[in-house]
Wavefront OBJ file of the C-alpha trace (Angstrom):
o trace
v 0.000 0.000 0.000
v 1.522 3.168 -1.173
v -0.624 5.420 0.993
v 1.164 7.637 3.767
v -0.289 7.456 6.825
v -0.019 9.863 10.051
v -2.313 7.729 12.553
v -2.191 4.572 11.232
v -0.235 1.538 10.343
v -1.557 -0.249 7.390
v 0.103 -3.383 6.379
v -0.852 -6.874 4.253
v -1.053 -9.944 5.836
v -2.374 -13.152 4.675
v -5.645 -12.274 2.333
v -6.073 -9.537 4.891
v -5.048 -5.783 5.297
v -4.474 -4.850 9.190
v -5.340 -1.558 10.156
v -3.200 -0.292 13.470
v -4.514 2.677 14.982
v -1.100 4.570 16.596
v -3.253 7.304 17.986
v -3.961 7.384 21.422
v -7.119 9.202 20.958
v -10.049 9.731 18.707
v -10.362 12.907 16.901
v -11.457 14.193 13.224
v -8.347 13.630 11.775
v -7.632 10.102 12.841
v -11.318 9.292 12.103
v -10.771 11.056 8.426
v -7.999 8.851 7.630
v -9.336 5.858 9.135
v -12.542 6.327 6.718
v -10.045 7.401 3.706
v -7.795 4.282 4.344
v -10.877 1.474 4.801
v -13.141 3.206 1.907
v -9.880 2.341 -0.322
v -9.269 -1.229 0.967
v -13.012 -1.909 0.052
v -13.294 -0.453 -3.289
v -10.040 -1.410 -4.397
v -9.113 -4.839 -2.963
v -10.990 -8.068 -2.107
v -9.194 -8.478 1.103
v -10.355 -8.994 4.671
v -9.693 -6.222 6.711
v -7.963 -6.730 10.503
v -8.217 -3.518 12.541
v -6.653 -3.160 15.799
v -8.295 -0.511 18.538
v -5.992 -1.760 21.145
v -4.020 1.872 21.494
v -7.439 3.483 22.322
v -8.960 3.548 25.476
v -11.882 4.767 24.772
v -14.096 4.206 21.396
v -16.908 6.737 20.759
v -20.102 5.099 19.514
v -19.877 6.781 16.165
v -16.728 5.674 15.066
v -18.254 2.148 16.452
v -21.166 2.517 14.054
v -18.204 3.880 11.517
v -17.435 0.398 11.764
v -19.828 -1.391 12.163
v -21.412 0.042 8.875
v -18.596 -0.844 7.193
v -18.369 -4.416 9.019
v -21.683 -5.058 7.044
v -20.757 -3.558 3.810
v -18.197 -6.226 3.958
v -20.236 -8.749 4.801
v -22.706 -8.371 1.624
v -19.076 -8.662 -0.682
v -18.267 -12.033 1.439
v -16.017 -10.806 3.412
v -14.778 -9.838 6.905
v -13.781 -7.430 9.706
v -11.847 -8.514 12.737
v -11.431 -6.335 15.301
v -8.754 -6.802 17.516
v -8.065 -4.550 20.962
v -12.198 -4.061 21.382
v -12.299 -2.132 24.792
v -14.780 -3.825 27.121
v -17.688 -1.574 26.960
v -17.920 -1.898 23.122
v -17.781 -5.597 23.360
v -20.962 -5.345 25.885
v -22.323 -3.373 24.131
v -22.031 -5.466 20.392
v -22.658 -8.349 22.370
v -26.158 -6.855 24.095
v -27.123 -5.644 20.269
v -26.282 -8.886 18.705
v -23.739 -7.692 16.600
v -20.813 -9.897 17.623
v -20.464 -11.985 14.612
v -20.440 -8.767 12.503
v -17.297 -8.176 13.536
v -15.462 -11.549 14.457
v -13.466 -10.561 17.648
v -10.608 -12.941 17.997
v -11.168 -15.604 20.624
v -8.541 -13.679 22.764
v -10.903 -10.884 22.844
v -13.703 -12.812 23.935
v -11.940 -14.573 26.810
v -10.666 -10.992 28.128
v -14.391 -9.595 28.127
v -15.690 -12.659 29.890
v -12.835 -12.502 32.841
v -14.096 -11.697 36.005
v -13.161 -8.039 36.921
v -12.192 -8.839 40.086
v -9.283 -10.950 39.307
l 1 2 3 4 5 6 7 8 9 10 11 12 13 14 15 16 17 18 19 20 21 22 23 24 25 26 27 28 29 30 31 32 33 34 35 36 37 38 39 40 41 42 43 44 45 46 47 48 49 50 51 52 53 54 55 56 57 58 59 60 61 62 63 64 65 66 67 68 69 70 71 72 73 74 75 76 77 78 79 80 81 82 83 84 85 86 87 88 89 90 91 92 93 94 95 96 97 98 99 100 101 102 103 104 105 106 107 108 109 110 111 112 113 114 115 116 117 118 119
């Protein structure tokens, strides 16, 4: 991929592109290159896409629906969205909506959110 990137780290792994968010926050830029960089992986590959939150703390619910919209659009072309990283309270909150399998968390992922806060 020949795109520069100031927030992200875009890279090709097998049949997959993974998206690594290096910000530490959320903010219009980031979210403008995010969209930039995954509207070009959908129109002009057939790849999966891999995208890893696990440098933010904190995901707003739009960039969730961001990607969750996207997750779908996927979907209808056969293929995927991992997201790796997913903060707790986004996980609840896919997983009280029924949107889970939209996005494919890795099994990691899944075991963290089910952990017992207390130790």
């Amino acid at each position: 991929m020949a795109k520069k990137t100031k927030y992200l780290n875009v890279r090709e792994i097998q049949n997959a592109y993974e998206i690594v968010i290096l910000s530490k926050q959320v903010h219009a830029e980031m979210e403008e290159e995010l969209d930039s960089v995954m509207h070009m992986l959908f129109f002009q590959t057939r790849s999966h896409i891999q995208l890893d939150l696990s440098n933010l703390p904190y995901l707003p619910i739009t960039l969730l629906t961001k990607l969750l919209n996207m997750a779908r659009d996927l979907r209808l072309k056969k293929r995927v969205m991992v997201l790796n990283g997913l903060n707790r309270s986004s996980y609840h909150y896919l997983k009280r909506f029924g949107l889970v399998r939209l996005v494919f968390p890795s099994e990691a992922i899944l075991r963290e959110s089910h952990r017992d806060p207390r130790g």
